[in-house]
Every structure is written in structure tokens, then in C-alpha cells.
C-alpha positions as CSV (number, residue, x, y, z in Angstrom):
1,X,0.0,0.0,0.0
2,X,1.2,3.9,-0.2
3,X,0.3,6.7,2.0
4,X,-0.7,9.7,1.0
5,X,1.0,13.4,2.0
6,X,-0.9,17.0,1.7
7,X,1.1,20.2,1.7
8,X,-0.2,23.5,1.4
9,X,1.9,26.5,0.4
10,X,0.9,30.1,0.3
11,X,1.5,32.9,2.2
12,X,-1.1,33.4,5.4
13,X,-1.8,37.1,5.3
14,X,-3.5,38.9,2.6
15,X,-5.3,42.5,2.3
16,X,-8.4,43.3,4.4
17,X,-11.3,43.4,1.7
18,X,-9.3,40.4,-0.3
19,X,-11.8,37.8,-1.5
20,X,-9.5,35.5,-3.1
21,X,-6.6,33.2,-2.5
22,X,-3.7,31.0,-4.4
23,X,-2.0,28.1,-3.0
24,X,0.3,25.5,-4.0
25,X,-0.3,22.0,-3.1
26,X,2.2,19.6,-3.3
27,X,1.1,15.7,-2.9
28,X,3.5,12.6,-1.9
29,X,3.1,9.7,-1.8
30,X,5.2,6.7,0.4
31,X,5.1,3.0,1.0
32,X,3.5,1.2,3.3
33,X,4.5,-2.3,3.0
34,X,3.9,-3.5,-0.2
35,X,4.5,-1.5,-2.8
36,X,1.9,-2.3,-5.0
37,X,-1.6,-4.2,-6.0
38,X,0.2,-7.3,-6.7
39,X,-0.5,-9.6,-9.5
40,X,-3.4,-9.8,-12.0
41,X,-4.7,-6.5,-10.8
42,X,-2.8,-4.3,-13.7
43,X,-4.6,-4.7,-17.2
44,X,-2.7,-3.1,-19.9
45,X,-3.2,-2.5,-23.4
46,X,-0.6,-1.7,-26.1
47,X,-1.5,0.2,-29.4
48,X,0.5,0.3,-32.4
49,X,-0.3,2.9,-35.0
50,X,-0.2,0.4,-38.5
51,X,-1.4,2.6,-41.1
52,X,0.5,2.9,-44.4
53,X,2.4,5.8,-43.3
54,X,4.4,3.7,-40.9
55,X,6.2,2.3,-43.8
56,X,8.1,5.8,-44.5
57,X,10.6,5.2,-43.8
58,X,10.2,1.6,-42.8
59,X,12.1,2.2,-39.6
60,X,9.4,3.6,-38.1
61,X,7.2,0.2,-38.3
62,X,10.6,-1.3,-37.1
63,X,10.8,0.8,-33.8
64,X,7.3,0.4,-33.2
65,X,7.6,-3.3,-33.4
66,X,10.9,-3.3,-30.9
67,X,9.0,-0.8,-28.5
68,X,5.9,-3.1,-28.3
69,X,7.9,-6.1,-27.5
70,X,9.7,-4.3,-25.0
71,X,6.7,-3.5,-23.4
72,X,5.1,-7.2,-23.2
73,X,8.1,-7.5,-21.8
74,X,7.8,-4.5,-19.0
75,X,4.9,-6.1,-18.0
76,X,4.3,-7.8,-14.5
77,X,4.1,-11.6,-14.1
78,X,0.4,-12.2,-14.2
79,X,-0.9,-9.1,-15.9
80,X,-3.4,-8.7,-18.6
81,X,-2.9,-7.3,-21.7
82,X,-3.6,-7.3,-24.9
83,X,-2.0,-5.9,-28.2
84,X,-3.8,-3.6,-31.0
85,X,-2.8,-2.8,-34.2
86,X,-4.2,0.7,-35.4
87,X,-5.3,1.5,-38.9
88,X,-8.3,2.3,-40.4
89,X,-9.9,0.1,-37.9
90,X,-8.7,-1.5,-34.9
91,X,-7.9,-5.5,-34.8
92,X,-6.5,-7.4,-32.2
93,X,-2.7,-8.8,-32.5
94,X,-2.6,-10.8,-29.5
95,X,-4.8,-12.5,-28.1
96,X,-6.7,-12.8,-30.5
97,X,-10.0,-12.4,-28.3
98,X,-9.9,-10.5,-24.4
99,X,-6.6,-10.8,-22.8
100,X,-3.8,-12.7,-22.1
101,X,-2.0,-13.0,-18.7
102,X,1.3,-12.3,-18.7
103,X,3.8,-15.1,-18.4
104,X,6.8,-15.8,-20.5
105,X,4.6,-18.3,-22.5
106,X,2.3,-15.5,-23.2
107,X,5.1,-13.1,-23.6
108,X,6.6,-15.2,-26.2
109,X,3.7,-15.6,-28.6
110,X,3.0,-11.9,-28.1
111,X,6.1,-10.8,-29.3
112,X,5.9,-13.2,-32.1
113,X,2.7,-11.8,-33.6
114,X,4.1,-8.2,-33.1
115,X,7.2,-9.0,-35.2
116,X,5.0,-9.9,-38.2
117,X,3.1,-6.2,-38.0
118,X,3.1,-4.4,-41.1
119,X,2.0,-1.1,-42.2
120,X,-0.5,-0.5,-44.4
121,X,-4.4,1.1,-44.1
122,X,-5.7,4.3,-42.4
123,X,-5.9,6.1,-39.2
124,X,-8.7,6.1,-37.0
125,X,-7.5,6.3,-33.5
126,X,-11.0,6.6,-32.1
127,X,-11.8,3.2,-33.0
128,X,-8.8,2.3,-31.3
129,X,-9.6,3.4,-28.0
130,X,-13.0,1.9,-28.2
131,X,-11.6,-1.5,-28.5
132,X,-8.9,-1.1,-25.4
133,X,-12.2,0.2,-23.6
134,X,-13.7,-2.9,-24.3
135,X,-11.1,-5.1,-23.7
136,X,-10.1,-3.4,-20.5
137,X,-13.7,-3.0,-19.4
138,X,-13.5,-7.1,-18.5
139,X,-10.9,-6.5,-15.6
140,X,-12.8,-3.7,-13.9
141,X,-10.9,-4.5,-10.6
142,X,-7.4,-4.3,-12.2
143,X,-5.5,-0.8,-12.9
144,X,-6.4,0.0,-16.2
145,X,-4.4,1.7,-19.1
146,X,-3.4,1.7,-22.7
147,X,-0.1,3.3,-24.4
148,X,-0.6,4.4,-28.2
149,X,2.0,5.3,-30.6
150,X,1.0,6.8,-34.0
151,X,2.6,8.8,-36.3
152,X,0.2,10.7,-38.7
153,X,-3.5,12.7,-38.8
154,X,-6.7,11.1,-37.8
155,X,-7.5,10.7,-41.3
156,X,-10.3,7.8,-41.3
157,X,-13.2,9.2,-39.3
158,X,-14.4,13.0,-38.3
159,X,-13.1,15.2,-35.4
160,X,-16.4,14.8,-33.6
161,X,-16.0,11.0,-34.0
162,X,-12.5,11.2,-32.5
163,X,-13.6,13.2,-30.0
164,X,-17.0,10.8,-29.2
165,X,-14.5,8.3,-28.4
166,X,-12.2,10.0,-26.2
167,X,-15.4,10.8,-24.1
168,X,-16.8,7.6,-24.1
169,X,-12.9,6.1,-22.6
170,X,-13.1,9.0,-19.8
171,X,-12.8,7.4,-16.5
172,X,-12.5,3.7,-18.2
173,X,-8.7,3.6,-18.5
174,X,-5.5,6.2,-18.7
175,X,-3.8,6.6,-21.6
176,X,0.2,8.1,-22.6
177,X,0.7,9.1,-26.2
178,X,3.8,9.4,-28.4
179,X,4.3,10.4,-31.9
180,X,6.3,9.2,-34.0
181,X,7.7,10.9,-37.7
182,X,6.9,14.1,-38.4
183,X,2.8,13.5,-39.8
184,X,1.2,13.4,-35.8
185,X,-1.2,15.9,-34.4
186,X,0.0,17.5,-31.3
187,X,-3.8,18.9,-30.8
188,X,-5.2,15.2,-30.9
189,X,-2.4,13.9,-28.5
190,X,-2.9,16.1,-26.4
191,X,-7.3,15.2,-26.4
192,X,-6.2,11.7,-25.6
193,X,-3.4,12.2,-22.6
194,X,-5.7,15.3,-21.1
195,X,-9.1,13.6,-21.2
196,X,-8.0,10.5,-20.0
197,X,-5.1,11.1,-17.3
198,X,-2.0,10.3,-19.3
199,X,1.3,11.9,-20.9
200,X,1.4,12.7,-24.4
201,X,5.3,13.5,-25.9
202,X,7.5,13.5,-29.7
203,X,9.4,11.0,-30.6
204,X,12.4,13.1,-31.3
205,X,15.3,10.3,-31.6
206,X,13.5,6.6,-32.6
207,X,16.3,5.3,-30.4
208,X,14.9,6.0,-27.3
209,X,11.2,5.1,-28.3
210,X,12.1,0.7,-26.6
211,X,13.2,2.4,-23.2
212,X,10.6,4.8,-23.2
213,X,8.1,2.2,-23.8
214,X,9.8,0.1,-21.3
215,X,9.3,3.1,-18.8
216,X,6.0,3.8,-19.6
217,X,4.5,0.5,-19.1
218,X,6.8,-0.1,-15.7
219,X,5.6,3.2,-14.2
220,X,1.9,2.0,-15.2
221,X,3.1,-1.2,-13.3
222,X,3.9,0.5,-10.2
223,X,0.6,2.4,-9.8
224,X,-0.9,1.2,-6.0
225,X,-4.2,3.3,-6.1
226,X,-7.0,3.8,-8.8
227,X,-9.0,6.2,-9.5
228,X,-7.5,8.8,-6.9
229,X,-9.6,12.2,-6.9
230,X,-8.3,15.5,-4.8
231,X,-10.9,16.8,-3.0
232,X,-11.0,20.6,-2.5
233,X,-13.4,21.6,0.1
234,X,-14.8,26.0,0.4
235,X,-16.4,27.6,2.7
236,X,-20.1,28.4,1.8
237,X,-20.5,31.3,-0.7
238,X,-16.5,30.8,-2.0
239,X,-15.6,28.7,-5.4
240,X,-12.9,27.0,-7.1
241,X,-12.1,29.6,-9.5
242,X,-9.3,27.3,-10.9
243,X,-7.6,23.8,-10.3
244,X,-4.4,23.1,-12.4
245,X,-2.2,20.5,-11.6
246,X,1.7,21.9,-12.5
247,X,4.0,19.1,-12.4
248,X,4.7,16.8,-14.0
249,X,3.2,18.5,-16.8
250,X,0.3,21.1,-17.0
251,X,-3.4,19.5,-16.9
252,X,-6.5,22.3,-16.5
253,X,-8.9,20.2,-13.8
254,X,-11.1,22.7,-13.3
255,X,-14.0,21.7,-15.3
256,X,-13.8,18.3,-14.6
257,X,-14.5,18.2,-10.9
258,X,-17.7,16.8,-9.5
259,X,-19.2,17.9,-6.5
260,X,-19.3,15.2,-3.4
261,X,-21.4,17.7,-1.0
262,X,-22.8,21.0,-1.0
263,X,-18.6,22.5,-0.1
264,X,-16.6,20.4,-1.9
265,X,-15.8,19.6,-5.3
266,X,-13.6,16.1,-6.3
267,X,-11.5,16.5,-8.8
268,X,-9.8,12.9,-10.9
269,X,-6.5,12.3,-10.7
270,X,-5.9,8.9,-12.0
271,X,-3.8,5.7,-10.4
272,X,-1.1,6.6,-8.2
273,X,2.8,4.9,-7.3
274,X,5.5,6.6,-5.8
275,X,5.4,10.3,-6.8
276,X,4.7,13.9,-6.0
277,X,2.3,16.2,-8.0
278,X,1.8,19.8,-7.7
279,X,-1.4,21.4,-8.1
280,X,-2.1,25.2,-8.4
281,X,-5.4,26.3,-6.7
282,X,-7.2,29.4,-6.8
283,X,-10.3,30.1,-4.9
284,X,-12.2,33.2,-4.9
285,X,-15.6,34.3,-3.2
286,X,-14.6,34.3,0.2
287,X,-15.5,36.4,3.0
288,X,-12.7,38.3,4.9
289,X,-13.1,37.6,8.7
290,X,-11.1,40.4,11.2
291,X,-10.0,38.1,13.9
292,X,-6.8,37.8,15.6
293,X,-6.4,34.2,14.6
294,X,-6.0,32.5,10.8
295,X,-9.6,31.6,9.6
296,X,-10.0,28.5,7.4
297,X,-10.1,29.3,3.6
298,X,-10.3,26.1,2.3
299,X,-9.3,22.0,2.6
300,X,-7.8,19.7,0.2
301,X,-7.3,16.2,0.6
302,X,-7.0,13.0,-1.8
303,X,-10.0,10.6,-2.1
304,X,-10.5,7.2,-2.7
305,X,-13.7,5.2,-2.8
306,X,-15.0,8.0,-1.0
307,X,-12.3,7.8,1.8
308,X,-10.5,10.7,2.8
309,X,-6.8,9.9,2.8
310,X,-4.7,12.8,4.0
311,X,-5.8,16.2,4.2
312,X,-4.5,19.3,4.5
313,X,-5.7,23.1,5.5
314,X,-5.9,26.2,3.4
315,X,-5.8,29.1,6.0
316,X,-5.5,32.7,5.8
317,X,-5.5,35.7,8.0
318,X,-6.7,39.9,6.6
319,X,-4.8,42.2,7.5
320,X,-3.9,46.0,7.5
321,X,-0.2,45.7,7.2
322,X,1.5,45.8,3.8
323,X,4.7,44.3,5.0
324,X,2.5,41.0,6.1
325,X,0.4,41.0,2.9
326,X,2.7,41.6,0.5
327,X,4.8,38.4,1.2
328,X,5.0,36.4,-1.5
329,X,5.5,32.4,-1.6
330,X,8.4,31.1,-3.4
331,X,7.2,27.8,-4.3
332,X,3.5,29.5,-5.5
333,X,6.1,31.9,-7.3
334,X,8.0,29.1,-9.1
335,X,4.6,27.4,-9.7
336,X,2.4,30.3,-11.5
337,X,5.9,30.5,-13.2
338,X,5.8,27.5,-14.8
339,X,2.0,28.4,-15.8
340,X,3.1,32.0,-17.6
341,X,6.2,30.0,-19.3
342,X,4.1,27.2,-20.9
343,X,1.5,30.3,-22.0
344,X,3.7,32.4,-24.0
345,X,5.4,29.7,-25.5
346,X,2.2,28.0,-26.3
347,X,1.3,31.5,-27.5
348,X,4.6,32.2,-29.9
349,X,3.1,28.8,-31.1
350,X,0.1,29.6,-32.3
351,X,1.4,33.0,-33.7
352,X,4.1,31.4,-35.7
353,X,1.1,29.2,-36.9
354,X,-0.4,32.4,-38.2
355,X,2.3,33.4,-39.9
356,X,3.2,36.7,-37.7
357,X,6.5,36.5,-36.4
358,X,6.4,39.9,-34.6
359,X,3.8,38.5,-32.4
360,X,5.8,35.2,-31.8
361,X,8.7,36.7,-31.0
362,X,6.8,39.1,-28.5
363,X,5.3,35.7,-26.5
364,X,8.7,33.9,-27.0
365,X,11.0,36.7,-25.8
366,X,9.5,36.7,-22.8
367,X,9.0,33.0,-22.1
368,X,13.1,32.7,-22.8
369,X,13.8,35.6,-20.2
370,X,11.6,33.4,-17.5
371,X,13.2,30.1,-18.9
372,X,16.6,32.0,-18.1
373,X,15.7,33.3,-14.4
374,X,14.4,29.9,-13.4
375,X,17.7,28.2,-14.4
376,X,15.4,26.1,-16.6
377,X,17.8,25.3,-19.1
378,X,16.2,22.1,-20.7
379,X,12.9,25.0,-21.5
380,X,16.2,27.0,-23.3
381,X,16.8,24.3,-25.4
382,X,13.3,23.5,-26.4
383,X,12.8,27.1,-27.2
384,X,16.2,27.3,-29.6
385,X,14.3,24.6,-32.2
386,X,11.9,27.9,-32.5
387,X,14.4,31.4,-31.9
388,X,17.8,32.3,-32.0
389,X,18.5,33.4,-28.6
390,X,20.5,36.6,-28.3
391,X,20.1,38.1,-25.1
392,X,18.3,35.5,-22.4
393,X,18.3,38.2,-19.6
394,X,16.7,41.2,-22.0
395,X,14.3,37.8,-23.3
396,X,15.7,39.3,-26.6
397,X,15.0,36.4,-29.6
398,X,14.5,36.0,-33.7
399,X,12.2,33.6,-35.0
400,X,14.6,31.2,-36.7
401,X,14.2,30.9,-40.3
402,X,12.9,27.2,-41.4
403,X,11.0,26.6,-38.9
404,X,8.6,23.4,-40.2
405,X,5.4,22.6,-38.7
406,X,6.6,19.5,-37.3
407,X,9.2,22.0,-34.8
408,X,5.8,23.6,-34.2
409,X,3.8,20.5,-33.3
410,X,7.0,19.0,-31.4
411,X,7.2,22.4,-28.8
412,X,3.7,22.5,-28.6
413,X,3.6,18.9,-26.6
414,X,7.0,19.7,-25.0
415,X,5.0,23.1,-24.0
416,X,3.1,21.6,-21.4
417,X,6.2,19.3,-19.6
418,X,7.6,20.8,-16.4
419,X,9.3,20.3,-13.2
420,X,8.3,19.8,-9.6
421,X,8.5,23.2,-7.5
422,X,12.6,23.2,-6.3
423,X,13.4,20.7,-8.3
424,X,16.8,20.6,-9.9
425,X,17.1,21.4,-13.9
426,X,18.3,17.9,-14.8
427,X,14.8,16.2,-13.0
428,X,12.9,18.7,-15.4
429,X,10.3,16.6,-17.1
430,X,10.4,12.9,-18.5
């Protein structure tokens, strides 16, 4: 089992007549014993993008087939899985009806079917998803996800198919994406690893695709508690004016929640292993109290089955004195940094998009100068694919010439990667 930590960061006073308040919540988690379900409770489902675009260059059918076998092999003694192969339509590769349970029998014959994948057909990645719903829908009990590569546009149904589909997985399973080649979608990557609790990032260098496959399917492995929500409680009359959770990456909760009482408002998180999370909160509406003592603003804890795991206090005192309420909290700081960085640079994004440069390098200037003051050299990098830096301090940059739409679609998915609040650069992201 794990155990759950809550901690709340902000600064305690703020300005008499103030109605709202940020805070940072940071939530880690520990073993307790056993570090994990134990066998038979993980379902997993691996889908491999097999449309006819695969096939140029052939290595990319090649890498897939190395990455899927690398992830059987990732998988727990005892787990169930299955195999998809993505095109126009989705068929099964292994078994060849529900799922196996991993074993190195099963292992063996799983691999064996993915070495004989070929590429060939159309895209339809809705239809995908449908059938690792279904399939994962028969181990209701287990820990349920699905990892999808692909490498080109949802070509074989509409956007409001696509989209159908996503909805209809929500809450069923989590999914991580990857794209591979230069033909993916980072908009419809993104759909997938927002709506349904996962990761979604480039294939930069094909050599890396087997361990990160590897990776993925361990960490999914490792997960101790489903379906995990974080419960933000208000006091009556206040509201959650907005819920983002800031590390690993960047995910906007704040539509999603679903209120458990008349105060408080759950908001899914997914499975859990042995991690931290931050999550940004704002909360607006309340009503200042003059009182000598901190009044309770707020409550946040993580949920499971209805059980309240570890909770934490969000408290706050008004005040008159501009030396108190002016104090600032450097890990909300560092967090709301993170938020403005992955805005303008999702900003210069869409500008470049649109063909105005001056406006790009107006959002990109000043996410290199916060890039720079945050020692956040791997954002730096990311950022050179898109300008020539020439003065990180002034955030002074030129739009580099050549820029293609795959360097577009690349630093739009690296956009929303970031860091745990304090962490070193070189832990920056996956």
C-alpha cells in the first residue's frame, strides 16, 4: 500500500477586503508495505499505429515493433494485456480475443505476432480506443491503461467521432501518447493524454522510443491506487475559480470536478505509485473575517472510494499591514511561473502558426527571459528549435528561419512538460 502526504503552500496574510486566495499543493506519496496491488490487478493495453504511413521510412514500423515487444516484456508476471494494431480500424494482435496473462509463454507468442506487423491502411484512432475500452472494461478490478503510438493525422473518421470516443474512454482507462515521424497531431495527442489522465510526448530520436516504452508500461506497473480524486473543500459562498495541476506537466482540472457535497468539489487524478504532483489552486468568493487568529479558507485532501486519505488546511489571515500582505510564496512563485512560461510559449506557437513572427517573438522573448531566471535550461533548449536566442536576460530572440510545422507540433507537446516546484534542472520533465 502507499500513503498519501498533503502540503499547502501560500503565504497566510492577505489584504483586508481580499476575497481571493492561491496556494500550491504539493502531494507525496510513500510506501506502506507492499509497494503495489500485486499480480493480476494491472490490465494493460498496447496500441500500435499500422497505417501505411508507418512504412516511411520503414524504420518507423521497425521501432514500433521493438518498442511493443519491449513493453510485453515491462509487464508484471500475471498481468493482462492485450495488443492492437491501429489503422483504419482496430484489430487485435494478440490474443486474439480478451486478454492474455502475462507469463513468458504469453510473452513469447505476443512478441511473435508483433514481429509480423506491417503497415499498411488508415488512421482512425477513435476506434482504437473503443476496443482497449472494451477489452479493459472485462478487468474492472485491475489498474487499467493503454499506451498508443502513432505517427500521422486522424485521417479515417471526423473530429467529432474522435472526440466521441475520447469521451466515451473517460474514466475507463488512462492513456500516454507518443508520436512518432513528423505527420502526428499535437492537438489530438494532447485530447487523448488530457481527457484520460496520461502523458502525451514527440518521438524526437526513434532510439529512445524501446526504453521509453519500457518506462511507460513499468511506471503503469507500479501504480498502487486507482482512481484517486483531490478533494477541494470552500467555505459556503466561495468557489474554485481554478484547479491546475503543475507538475509533472500542466493539466487544467477545473471543469472536470464533480461535487461530493454542498462544499466540496472532487477533482480525478488517475492511479497513483510513488510520486509527487503539484497542483495550483485558486479560490475566490470568500468572506474576509477580522479576527486575531487564521480563519480556514479552504481544505484539500485525496480521495479514494469515498475515503478521505490525508488532508491538509488552506488558511488565511486579513490584515492592514502591507509588510505582512505583500509576502510572497516562493514555491507558488516558481509554480504560476511554470504556468506563464508554458502560455507564452504555447502562445509564440500559435502566432508562428499564423504566420506573424512579430507576435511570436513578443510571446517567445519573454518565455526565454523566464526560462533563463528559473535556471530552466532544458525550456532553453526547447525554445532554440523555435528562436535564435540573443540576449536570455533582456528575453531578446528571432524567429529562426525554417522553422517546419513538425518543430511547431513538437514544442507545442514539450509546452506543457515541467518540473516539480525546487526541483533541480536535470529532474525537469520525462
Amino acid at each position: 500500500m502507499i500513503e498519501f502526504t498533503v502540503r499547502v503552500d501560500r503565504t497566510l496574510y492577505l489584504q483586508r477586503n481580499e476575497t481571493k486566495i492561491d496556494a500550491l499543493l504539493t502531494v507525496t506519496t510513500n510506501s506502506r508495505g507492499s509497494a503495489g496491488p500485486g499480480p493480476g490487478t494491472y490490465a494493460e493495453v498496447i496500441i500500435i499505429d499500422c497505417s501505411g504511413s508507418m512504412a516511411y521510412p520503414n524504420t518507423k514500423i521497425a521501432a514500433a515493433r521493438r518498442a511493443a515487444a519491449a513493453a510485453v516484456d515491462a509487464l508484471q508476471e500475471g498481468a493482462h494485456f492485450a495488443v492492437i494494431a491501429g489503422t483504419g480500424h482496430a484489430r487485435p494482435v494478440y490474443p486474439r480475443d480478451g486478454m492474455a496473462v502475462a507469463s513468458n509463454d504469453t510473452r513469447g507468442k505476443a512478441k511473435e505476432a508483433i514481429s509480423r506487423l506491417s503497415a499498411d491502411g488508415g488512421t482512425a484512432m477513435g476506434s482504437w480506443l473503443r476496443l482497449a475500452r472494451t477489452l479493459l472494461a472485462r478487468r474492472p478490478e485491475a489498474v487499467r491503461h493503454a499506451i498508443m503510438l502513432t505517427d500521422g493525422r486522424n485521417e479515417s473518421e471526423t473530429a467529432q467521432q474522435f472526440a466521441d470516443a475520447v469521451e466515451a474512454c473517460e474514466g475507463h482507462f488512462q492513456c500516454d501518447c507518443r508520436g512518432i515521424g513528423k505527420g502526428w497531431v499535437a492537438a489530438d495527442l494532447r485530447l487523448v493524454a488530457t481527457r484520460l489522465l496520461g502523458t502525451a510526448s514527440p518521438v524526437v530520436d526513434p532510439a529512445g522510443l524501446v526504453d521509453d516504452f519500457r518506462a511507460v508500461v513499468r511506471r503503469a506497473m507500479s501504480r498502487a491506487v486507482n482512481e484517486v480524486s483531490l478533494r477541494v473543500w470552500t467555505p459556503r459562498g466561495a468557489t474554485v475559480q481554478l484547479l491546475k495541476q503543475t507538475a509533472p506537466t500542466i493539466e487544467d482540472l477545473t471543469g472536470r470536478g464533480v461535487r461530493s457535497d454542498a462544499l466540496a468539489i472532487d477533482y480525478p487524478t488517475g492511479a497513483w505509485g510513488l510520486e509527487t504532483r503539484d497542483y495550483y489552486v485558486v479560490i475566490d468568493g470568500l468572506r474576509p473575517i477580522v479576527a486575531d487568529q487564521p480563519s480556514r479558507a479552504g481544505r484539500v485532501g485525496m480521495v479514494v472510494g469515498g475515503t478521505e486519505l490525508d488532508s491538509a488546511g488552506v488558511r488565511v489571515q486579513w490584515t492592514d499591514d502591507p509588510y505582512l500582505f505583500t509576502e510572497i510564496s516562493e514555491r507558488v512563485a516558481e509554480s504560476t511561473g511554470q504556468l506563464e512560461l508554458a502560455r507564452a510559449i504555447q502562445e509564440g506557437i500559435a502566432a508562428l502558426r499564423a504566420g506573424d513572427t512579430p507576435k511570436a517573438e513578443a510571446a517567445l522573448g519573454p518565455a526565454v527571459r523566464l526560462a533563463h531566471q528559473s535556471g530552466n535550461q532544458r525550456k532553453l533548449r526547447e525554445l532554440g528549435r523555435l528562436v535564435e536566442i540573443q540576449d536570455p536576460v533582456a528575453g531578446e530572440v528571432r524567429v529562426r528561419s525554417g522553422v517546419t510545422a513538425y518543430d511547431l507540433e513538437v514544442s507545442e507537446l514539450q509546452s506543457w512538460q515541467s518540473r516539480d516546484v525546487g526541483a533541480p534542472d536535470e529532474e525537469i520533465g520525462p
